[in-house]
C-alpha positions in Angstrom: 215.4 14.7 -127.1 218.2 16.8 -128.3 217.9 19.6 -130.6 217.8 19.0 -134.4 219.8 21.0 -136.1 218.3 21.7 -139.1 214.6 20.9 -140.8 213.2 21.3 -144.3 209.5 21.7 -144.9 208.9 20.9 -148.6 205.4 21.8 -149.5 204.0 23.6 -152.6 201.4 25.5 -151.1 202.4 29.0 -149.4 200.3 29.2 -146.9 200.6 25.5 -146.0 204.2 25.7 -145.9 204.5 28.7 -144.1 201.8 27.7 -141.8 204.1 24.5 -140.8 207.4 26.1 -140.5 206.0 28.4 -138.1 204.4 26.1 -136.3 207.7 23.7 -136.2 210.1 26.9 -135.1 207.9 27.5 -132.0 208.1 24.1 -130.8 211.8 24.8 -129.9 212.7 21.5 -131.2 214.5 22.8 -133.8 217.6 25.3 -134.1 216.9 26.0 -137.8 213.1 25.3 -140.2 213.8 26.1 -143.9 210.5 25.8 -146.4 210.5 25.4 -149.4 208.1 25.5 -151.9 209.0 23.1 -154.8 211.8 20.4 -155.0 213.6 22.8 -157.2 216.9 23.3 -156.2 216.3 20.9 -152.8 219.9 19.2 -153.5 221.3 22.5 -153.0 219.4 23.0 -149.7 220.4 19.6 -148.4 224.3 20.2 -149.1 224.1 23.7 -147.7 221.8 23.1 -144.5 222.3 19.5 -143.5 219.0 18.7 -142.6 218.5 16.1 -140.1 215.0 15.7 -140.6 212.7 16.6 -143.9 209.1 17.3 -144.1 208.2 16.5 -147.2 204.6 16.4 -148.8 203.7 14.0 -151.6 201.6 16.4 -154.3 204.5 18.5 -155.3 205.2 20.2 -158.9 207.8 18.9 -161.2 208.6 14.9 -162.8 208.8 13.6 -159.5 206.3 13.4 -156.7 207.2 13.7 -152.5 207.4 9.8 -152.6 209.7 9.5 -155.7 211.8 12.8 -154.3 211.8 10.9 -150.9 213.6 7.6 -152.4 216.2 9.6 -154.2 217.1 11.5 -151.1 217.3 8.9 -148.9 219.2 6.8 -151.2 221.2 9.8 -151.9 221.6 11.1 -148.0 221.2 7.9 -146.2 221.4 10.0 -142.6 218.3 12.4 -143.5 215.3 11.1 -142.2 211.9 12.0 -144.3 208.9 12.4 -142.4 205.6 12.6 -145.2 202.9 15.5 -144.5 200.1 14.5 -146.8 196.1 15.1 -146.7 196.8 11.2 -148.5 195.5 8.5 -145.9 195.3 6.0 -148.2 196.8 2.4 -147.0 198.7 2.2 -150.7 200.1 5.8 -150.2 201.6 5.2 -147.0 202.9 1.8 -148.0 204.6 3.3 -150.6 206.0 6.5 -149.1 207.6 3.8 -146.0 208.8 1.7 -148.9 210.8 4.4 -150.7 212.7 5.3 -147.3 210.3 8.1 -145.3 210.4 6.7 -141.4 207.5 8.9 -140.4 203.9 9.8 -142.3 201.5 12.3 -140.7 198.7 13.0 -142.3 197.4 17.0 -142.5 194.9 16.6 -139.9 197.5 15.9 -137.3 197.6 17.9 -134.1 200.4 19.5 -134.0 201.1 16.8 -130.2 201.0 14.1 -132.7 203.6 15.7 -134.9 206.0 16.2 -131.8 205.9 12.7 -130.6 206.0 11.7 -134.5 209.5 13.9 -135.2 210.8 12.2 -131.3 210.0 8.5 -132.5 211.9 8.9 -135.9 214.9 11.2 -134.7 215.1 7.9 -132.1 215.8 5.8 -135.3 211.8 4.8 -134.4 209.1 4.9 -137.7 206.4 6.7 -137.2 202.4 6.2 -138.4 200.1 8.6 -136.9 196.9 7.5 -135.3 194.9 8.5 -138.5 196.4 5.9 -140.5 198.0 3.5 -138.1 195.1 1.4 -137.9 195.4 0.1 -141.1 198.5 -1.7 -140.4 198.1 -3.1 -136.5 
């Protein structure tokens, strides 16, 4: 797999969200991890950066949750490709996060091995389930 040029993490929690970008810049998949905290200003970020690829988790602050946020972008920025990073492994919650445009859920408990082969699948145009949650829709 080639490069990605550019990732967002989207996560509320510091330490989370720090945790994850760090962990995503030394896979050496990607040239460039941004996090970001809130959804604040994330328009901005996307025009600027050009993600390929945004991690984006569901419980975030603000009138809109990760889902919600995940429909406008891809509506929005049809080429970004939104990969959900929720503790959530609730059939209805990932239902509705594929519905609203994310090609890829992995759930917090993840090892980071999963994540890898999840962020390969979807950058192949491939959705992506993790073995957490998959289950509930073989």
């Amino acid at each position: 797999m080639t490069n990605i040029v550019n990732a967002l993490v989207v996560e509320d929690y510091k330490l989370i969200a720090d945790a994850w970008g760090k962990l995503l810049r030394d896979t050496n998949i990607f040239n460039t991890v941004k996090v970001l905290y809130s959804a604040d200003n994330l328009t901005e970020y996307i025009e600027d950066l050009k993600p390929e690829l945004i991690f984006m988790d569901i419980n975030l602050p603000g009138s809109q949750n990760g889902i919600e946020i995940t429909k406008t972008i891809t509506e929005s920025y049809p080429w970004i490709k939104i990969m959900i990073l929720s503790i959530h492994n609730e059939p209805v919650m990932v239902r509705r996060a594929i519905e609203n445009g994310a090609k890829g859920y992995i759930t917090k408990n993840a090892p980071m091995k999963e994540m890898q082969l999840g962020v390969e699948k979807v950058m192949n145009g491939e959705k992506y389930l993790c073995e957490e949650i998959r289950h509930y829709f073989d």
